[in-house]
MIDRENZA-798476 format. One record per residue (C-alpha): residue number from 1; residue in one letter; x, y, z. Coordinates in nm, 2 decimals. Layout:
BEGIN
<r><seq>NUM</seq><type>A</type><X>X</X><Y>Y</Y><Z>Z</Z></r>
...
***
This chain:
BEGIN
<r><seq>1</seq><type>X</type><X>0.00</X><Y>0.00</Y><Z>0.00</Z></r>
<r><seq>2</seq><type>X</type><X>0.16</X><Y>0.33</Y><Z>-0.12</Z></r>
<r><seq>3</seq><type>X</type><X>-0.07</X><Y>0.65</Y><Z>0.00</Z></r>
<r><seq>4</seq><type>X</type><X>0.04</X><Y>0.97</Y><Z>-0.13</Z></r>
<r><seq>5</seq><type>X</type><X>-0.23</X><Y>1.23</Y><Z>-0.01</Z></r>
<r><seq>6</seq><type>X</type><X>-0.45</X><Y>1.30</Y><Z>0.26</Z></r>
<r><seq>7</seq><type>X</type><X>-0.83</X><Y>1.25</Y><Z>0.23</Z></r>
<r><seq>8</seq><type>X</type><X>-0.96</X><Y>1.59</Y><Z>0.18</Z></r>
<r><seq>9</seq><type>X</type><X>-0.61</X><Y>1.78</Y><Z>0.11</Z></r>
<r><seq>10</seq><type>X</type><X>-0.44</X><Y>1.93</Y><Z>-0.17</Z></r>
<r><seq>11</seq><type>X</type><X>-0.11</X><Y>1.93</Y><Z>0.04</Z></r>
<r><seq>12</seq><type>X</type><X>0.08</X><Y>1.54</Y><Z>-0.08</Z></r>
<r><seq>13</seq><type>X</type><X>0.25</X><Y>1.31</Y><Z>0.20</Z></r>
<r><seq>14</seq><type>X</type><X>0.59</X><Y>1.32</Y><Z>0.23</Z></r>
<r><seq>15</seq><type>X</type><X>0.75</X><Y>1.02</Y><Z>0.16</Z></r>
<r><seq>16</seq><type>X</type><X>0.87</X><Y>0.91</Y><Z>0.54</Z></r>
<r><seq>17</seq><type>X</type><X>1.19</X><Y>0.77</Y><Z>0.45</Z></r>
<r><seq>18</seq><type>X</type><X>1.28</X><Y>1.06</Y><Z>0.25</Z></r>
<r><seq>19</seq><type>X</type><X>1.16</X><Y>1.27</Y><Z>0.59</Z></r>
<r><seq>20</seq><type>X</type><X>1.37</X><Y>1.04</Y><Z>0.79</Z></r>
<r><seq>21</seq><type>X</type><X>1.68</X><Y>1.06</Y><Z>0.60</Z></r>
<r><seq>22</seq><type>X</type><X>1.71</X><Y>1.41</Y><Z>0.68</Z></r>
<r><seq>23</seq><type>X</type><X>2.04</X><Y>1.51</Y><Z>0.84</Z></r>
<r><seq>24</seq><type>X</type><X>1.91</X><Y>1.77</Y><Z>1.05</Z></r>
<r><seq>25</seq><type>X</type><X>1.60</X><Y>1.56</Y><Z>1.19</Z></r>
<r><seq>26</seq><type>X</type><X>1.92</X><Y>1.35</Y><Z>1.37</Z></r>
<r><seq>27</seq><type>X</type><X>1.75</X><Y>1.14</Y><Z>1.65</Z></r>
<r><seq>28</seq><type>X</type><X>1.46</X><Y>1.36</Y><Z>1.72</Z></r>
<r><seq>29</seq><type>X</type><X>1.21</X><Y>1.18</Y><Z>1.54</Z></r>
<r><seq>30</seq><type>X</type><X>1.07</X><Y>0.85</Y><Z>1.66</Z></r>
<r><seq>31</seq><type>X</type><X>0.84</X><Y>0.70</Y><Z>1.44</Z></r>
<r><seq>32</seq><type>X</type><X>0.52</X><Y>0.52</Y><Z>1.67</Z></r>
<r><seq>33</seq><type>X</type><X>0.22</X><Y>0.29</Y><Z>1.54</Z></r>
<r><seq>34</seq><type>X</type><X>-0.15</X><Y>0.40</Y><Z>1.62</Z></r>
<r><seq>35</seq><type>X</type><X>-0.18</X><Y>0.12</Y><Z>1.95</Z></r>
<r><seq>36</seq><type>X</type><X>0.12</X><Y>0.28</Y><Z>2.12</Z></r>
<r><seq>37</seq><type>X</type><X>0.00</X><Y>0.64</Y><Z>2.04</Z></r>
<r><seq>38</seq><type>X</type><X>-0.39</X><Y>0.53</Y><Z>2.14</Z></r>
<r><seq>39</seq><type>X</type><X>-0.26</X><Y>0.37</Y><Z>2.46</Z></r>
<r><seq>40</seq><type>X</type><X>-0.08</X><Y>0.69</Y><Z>2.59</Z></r>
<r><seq>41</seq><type>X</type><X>-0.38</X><Y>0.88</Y><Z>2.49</Z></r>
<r><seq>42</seq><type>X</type><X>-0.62</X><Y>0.67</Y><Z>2.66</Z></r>
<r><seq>43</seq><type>X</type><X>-0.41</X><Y>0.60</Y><Z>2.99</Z></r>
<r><seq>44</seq><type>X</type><X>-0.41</X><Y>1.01</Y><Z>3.00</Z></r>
<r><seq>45</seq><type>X</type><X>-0.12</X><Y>1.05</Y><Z>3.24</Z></r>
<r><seq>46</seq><type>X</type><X>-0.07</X><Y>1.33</Y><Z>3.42</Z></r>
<r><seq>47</seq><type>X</type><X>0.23</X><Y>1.46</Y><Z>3.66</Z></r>
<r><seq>48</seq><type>X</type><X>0.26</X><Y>1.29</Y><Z>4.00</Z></r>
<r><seq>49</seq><type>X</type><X>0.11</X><Y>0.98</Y><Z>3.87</Z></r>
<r><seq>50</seq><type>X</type><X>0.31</X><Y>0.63</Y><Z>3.91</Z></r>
<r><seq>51</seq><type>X</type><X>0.26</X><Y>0.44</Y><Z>3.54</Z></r>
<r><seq>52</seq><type>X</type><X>0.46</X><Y>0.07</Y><Z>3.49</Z></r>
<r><seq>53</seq><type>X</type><X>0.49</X><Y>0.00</Y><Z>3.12</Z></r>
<r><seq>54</seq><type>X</type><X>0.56</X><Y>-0.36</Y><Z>3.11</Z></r>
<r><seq>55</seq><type>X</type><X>0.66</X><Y>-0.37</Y><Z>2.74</Z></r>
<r><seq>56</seq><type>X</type><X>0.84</X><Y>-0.09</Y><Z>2.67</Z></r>
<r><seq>57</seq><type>X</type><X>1.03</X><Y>-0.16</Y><Z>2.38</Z></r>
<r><seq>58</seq><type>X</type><X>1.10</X><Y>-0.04</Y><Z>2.15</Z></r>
<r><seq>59</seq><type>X</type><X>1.05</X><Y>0.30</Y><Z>2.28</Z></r>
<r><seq>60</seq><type>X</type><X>0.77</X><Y>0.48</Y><Z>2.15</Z></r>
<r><seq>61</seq><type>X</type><X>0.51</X><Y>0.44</Y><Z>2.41</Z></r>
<r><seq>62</seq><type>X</type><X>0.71</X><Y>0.52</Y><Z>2.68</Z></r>
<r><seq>63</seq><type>X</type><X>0.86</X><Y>0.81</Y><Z>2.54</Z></r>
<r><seq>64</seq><type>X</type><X>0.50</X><Y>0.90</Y><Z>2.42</Z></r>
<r><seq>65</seq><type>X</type><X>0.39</X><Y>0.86</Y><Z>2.78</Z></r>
<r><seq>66</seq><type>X</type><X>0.72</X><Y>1.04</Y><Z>2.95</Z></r>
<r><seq>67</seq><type>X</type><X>0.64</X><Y>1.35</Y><Z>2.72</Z></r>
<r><seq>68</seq><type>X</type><X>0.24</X><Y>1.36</Y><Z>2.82</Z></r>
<r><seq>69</seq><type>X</type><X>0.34</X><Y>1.32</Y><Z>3.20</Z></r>
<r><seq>70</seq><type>X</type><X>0.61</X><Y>1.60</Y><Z>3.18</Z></r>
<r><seq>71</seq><type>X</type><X>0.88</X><Y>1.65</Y><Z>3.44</Z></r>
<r><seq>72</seq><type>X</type><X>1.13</X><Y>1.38</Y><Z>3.25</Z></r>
<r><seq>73</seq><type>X</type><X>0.88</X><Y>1.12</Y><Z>3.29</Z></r>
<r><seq>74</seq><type>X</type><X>0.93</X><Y>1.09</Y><Z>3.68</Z></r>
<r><seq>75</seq><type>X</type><X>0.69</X><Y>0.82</Y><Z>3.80</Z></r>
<r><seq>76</seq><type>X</type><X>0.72</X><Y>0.63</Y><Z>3.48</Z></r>
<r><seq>77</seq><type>X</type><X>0.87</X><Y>0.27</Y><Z>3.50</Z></r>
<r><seq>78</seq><type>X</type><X>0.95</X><Y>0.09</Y><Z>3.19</Z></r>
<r><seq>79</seq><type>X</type><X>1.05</X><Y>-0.23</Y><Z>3.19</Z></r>
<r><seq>80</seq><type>X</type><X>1.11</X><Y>-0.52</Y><Z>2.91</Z></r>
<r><seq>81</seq><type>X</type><X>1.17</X><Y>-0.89</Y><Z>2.92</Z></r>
<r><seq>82</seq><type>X</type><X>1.49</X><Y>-0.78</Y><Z>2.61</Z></r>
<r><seq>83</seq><type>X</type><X>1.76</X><Y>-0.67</Y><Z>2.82</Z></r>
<r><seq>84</seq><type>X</type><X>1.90</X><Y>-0.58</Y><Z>2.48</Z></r>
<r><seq>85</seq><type>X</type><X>1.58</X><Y>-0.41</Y><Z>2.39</Z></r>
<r><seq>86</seq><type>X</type><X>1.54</X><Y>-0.19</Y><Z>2.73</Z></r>
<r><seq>87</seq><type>X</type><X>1.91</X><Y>-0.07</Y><Z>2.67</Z></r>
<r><seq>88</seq><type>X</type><X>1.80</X><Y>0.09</Y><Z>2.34</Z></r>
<r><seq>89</seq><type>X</type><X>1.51</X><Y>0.21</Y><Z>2.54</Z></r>
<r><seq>90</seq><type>X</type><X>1.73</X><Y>0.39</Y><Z>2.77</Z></r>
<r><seq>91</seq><type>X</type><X>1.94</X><Y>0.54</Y><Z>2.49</Z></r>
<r><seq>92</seq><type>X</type><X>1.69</X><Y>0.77</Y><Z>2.43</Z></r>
***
């Protein structure tokens, strides 16, 4: 499946590789699939509260979810069964 537009927009897609392979994007873009973004949105956090994401990686919902509670995240506890995986997690 190739989708070039938006339903009811002139404005065409970007291609996302051709977005991600912009140097001066570096590692600020993570790209996330609608269940991690719809989970975050759901769970609403909000600052103060204690969340315990017990798959974390590859990254996007937790970073999705440290962003929405502000304050770097505190009270957010990611975990992953991947040692290798939770590393990669942390490298963000």
């Amino acid at each position: 499946v190739r989708i070039t537009a938006r339903e009811r927009s002139e404005l065409p897609l970007a291609p996302m590789n051709d977005v991600l392979a912009d140097d001066r994007l570096g590692r600020s873009v993570i790209l996330q699939q609608l269940p991690s973004c719809a989970t975050a949105r759901v769970l609403r956090p909000v600052s103060g509260e204690r969340v315990l994401d017990m798959c974390a990686a590859p990254g996007g919902k937790t970073t999705h979810l440290a962003q929405l509670m502000g304050n770097a995240g505190a009270g957010l506890v990611a975990c992953d069964r991947s040692m290798a995986k939770a590393r990669r997690i942390e490298a963000l």
